[in-house]
N, C-alpha and C positions, 0 to 999 in steps of 0.2 A: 756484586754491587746491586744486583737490581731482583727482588723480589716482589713488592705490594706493588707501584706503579713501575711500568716500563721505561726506558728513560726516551725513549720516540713519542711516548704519551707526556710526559715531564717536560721536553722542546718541545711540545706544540700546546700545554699548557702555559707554557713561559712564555714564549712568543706572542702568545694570545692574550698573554696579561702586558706584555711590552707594548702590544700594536694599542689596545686598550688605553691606556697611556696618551700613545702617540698623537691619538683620533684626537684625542681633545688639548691637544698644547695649541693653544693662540698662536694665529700666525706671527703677530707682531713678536712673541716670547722666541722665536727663533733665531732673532739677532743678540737676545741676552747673553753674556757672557756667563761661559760653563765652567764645572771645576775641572783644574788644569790636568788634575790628576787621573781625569777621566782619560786621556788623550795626549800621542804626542802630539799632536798640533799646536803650535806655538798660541796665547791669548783665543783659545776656542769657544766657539758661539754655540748654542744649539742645534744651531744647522747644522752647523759641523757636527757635534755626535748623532745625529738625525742623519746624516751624509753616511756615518761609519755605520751605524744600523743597517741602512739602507745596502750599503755595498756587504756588510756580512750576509745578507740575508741575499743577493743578488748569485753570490756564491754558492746555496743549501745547492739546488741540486746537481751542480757540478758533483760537490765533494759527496754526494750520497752517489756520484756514479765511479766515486773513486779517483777525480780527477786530482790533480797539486798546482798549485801557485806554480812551483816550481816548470810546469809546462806552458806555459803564459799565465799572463792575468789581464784579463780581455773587460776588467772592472776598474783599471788602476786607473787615475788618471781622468776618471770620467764624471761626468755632472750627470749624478743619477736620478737628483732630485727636479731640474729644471726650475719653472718656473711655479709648479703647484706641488711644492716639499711634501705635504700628508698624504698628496691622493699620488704621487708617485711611489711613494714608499707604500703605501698598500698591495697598489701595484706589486709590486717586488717581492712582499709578503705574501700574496695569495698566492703566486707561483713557488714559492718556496715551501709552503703548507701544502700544496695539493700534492707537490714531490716529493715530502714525508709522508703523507697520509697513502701516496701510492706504495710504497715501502720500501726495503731496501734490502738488495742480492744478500743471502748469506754469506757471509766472511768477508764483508763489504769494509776494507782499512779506510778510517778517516786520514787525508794526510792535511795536518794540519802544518801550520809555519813553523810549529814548536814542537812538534813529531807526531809521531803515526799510533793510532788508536783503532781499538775496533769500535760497530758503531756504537754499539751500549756503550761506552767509555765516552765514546766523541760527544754523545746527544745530551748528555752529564754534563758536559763542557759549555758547549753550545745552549743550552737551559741556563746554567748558572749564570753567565754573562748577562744575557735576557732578564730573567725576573729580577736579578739584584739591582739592573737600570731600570727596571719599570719602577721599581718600589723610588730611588734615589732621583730620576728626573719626576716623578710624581712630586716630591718632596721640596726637592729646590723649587719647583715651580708650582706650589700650593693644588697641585692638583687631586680630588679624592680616590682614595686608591686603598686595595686592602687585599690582600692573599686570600685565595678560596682557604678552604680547609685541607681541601684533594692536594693543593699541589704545596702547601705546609708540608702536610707529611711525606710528600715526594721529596723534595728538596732535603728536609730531615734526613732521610733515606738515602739520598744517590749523592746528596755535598757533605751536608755537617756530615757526616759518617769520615768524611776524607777531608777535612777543613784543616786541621794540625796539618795533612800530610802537605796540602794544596800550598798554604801558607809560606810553608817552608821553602816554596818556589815564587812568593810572592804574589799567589794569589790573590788572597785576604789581607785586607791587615791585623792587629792584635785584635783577637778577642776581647767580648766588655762582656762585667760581670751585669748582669740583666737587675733591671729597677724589684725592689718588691712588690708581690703580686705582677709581676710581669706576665703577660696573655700570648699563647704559642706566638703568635709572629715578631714580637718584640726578641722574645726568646732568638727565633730561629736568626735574624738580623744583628741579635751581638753574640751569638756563636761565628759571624760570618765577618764580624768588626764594624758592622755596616749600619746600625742602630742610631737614631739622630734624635734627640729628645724633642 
């Protein structure tokens, strides 16, 4: 799966393009109502997925020490955001970058809710969620945003490569055949279903 970029380099490009994002969503656009399909939360606002970033990212270095849900979840339940949503979640995000960027035991199984990966498999996972909401809350909420090149070709690399398979578990939704003259990120976005004109 992982040749050109590593997929530790791949999460912490992605997450870096989600925080990206984040920084600059208006406080007031937090209460806007989100797409439902993002979330099961019933009528969800952007806090709310701003909340569920927040709590994945809350989680990075548990699961890079190997830890499961399944032995508590000392996140669930909790107001991670408070009263200052962007600067807590930064919060939550440097801690999680500084415990990838420290690295991670050899043979180190991600256990996720949906089952057990290694990390290159897991960090594949965990990127893909990331950059495909930074580009999508970017979008709903007119914010400017654009895919480097580096992490185009990554994602190229460590998803589309596996997007049929991913799909097929409800990953993605259907692929779109790409506008003409389509420019790599247009591309890489309806290999993923994810393309919004």
């Amino acid at each position: 799966m992982v040749s050109g970029m590593n997929t530790n380099e791949l999460f912490l490009q992605s997450d870096a393009a989600l925080r990206s994002v984040i920084d600059r969503i208006d406080a007031g656009d937090l209460a806007k109502p989100a797409p439902a399909e993002w979330t099961t939360i019933p009528d969800p606002t952007f806090r709310d997925i701003l909340s569920r970033h927040a709590y994945d990212e809350a989680w990075i270095p548990d699961v890079l020490a190997g830890a499961s849900a399944a032995d508590g979840d000392p996140f669930r339940d909790v107001d991670l955001l408070g009263d200052e949503p962007i600067a807590s979640y930064d919060r939550i995000n440097d801690t999680a970058t500084a415990a990838v960027q420290a690295g991670v035991a050899p043979g180190t199984v991600f256990h996720f809710t949906y089952g057990d990966y290694s990390a290159a498999e897991g960090f594949a996972h965990l990127a893909t969620y990331r950059a495909f909401q930074a580009w999508l809350i970017a979008k709903h909420l007119g914010i400017p945003f654009a895919f480097s090149p580096e992490l185009i070709a990554g994602l190229n690399e460590n998803v589309v490569a596996h997007a049929d398979e991913w799909r097929a578990f409800g990953v993605f939704p259907p692929a779109i055949d790409p506008p003409e003259g389509a420019d790599d990120e247009t591309r890489l976005l309806c290999a993923v279903g994810y393309w919004i004109e």
